[in-house]
N, C-alpha and C positions, 0 to 999 in steps of 0.2 A: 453520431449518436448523442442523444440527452439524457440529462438526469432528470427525471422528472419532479422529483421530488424530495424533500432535504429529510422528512421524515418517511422513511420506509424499512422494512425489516431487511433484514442482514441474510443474504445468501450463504450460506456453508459455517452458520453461525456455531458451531459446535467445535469443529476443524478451526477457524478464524479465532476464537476464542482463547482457544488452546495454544496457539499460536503466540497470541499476546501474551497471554500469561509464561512463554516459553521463554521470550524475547526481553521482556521484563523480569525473571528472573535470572539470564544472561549476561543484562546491560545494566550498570550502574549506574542511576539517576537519569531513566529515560523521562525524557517530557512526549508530548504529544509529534512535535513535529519529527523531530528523528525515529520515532517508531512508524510514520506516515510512512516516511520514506523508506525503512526497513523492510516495511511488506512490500513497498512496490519493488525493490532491489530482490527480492527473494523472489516474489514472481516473473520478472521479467525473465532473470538468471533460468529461473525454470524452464518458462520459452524457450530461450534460447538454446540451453540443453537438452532438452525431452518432447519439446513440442506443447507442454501444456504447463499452466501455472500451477501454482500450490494451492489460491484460494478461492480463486474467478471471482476476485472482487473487482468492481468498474473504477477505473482511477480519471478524475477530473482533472484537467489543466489546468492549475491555479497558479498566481502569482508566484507562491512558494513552490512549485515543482507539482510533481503528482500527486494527487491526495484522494483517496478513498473515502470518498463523502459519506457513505453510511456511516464508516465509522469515528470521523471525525465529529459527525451530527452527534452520535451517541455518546461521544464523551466530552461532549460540550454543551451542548443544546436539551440531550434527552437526557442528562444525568445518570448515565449506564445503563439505559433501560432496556436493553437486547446484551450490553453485559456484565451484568452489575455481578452475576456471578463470579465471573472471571478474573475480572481488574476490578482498578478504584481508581480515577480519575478526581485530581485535587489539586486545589495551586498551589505548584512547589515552594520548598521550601529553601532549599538554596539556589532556583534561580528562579526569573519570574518565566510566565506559562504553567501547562496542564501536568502535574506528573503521575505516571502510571505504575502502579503499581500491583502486582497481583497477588489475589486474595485466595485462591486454592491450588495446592501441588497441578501441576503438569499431566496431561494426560496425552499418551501419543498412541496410543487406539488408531486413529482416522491419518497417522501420516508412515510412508511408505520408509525403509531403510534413506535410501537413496533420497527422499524429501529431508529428512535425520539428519542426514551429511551435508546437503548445499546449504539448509537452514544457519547451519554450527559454519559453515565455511563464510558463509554472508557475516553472519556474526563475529567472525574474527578476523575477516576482512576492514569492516565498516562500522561495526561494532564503537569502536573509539573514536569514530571519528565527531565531531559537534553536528546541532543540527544545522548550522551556516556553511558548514562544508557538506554537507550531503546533499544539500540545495544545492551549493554550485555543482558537486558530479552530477546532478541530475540535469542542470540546465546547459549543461556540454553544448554543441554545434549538433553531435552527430545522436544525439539524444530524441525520442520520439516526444518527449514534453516540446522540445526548441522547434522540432519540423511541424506541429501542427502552430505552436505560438508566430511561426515567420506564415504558415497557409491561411491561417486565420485573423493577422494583424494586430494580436493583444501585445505584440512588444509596448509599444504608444499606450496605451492603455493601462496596462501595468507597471510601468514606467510613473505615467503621468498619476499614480494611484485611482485613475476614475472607477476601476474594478481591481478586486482579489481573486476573482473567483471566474470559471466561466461554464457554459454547458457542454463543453465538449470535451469529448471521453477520448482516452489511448488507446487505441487498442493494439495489446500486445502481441498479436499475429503479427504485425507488420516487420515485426525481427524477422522472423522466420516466413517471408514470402518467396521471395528464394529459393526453397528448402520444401518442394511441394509434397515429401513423405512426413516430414513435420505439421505442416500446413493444413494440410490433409488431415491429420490425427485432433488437429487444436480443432480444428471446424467440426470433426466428431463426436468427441468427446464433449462439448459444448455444446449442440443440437442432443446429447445424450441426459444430460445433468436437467435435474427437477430439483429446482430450492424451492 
């Protein structure tokens, strides 16, 4: 899979919004790249447990680990322009990078009890942890960023700095192939969804 494009609207933008705003008002002095990582830990975890993620957002294989390009474009690039509502994207002030902060109470309308709890469990799991350690859990061996960067050969690459960035997407099914009633359910639910 590609991304095709670095500016494009945000799928599930309402739910995802909410999200950040949830995450940032959770996490003390979150910057850009540990809340990157957040969502993709809270989606995967989802996979793995239920068969389907929390936000069906596409995460690219970047140098730094997974990263959700829409929203990393929008709060770098597009100056919050799909969620300016929600957050405020700003260079920190106690460290250098993006810090996020959000700009309206929480609204959890769009997530299920059960989405409530792994969210708050991710969160006090990983929560503390910096964003140089979430990178390394993310870049593990047995991690789905590490088995496309060894299928694809951006170790050298990324390594060598020639790229940060690259077009190729995770997809978080591959937890759950194994698992053909979960499998099953991701693939439906997913041919189901209109953003």
């Amino acid at each position: 899979m590609y991304f095709s494009s670095a500016h494009t609207t945000l799928p599930n933008r309402e739910k995802v919004g909410n999200l950040i705003v949830y995450i940032a008002s959770k996490v003390s002095n979150l910057y850009l790249t540990k809340l990157l990582k957040l969502l993709y830990i809270i989606d995967e975890e989802s996979v793995i447990e239920t068969g389907v993620p929390v936000t069906w957002l596409p995460y690219n294989v970047w140098k730094m680990g997974p990263v959700p390009t829409g929203i990393y474009y929008d709060l770098t690039l597009n100056n919050t322009e799909y969620l300016s509502e929600f957050v405020e994207a700003k260079p920190g002030v106690k460290a250098k990078g993006i810090e996020i902060t959000p700009k309206k109470a929480f609204e959890d309308a769009e997530f299920s009890d059960f989405e409530m709890e792994l969210i708050d469990r991710i969160i006090t799991k990983y929560g503390h942890l910096n964003s140089k350690e979430l990178v390394e859990l993310l870049h593990k061996e047995d991690s789905l960023w590490h088995k496309i960067v060894k299928e694809q050969g951006l170790e050298k690459k990324f390594e060598l700095e020639e790229t940060k960035t690259s077009p190729f997407v995770i997809e978080l099914s591959d937890k759950i192939k194994n698992d053909p009633y979960k499998l099953h359910l991701y693939q439906t639910v997913k041919e189901s969804l209109q953003f």
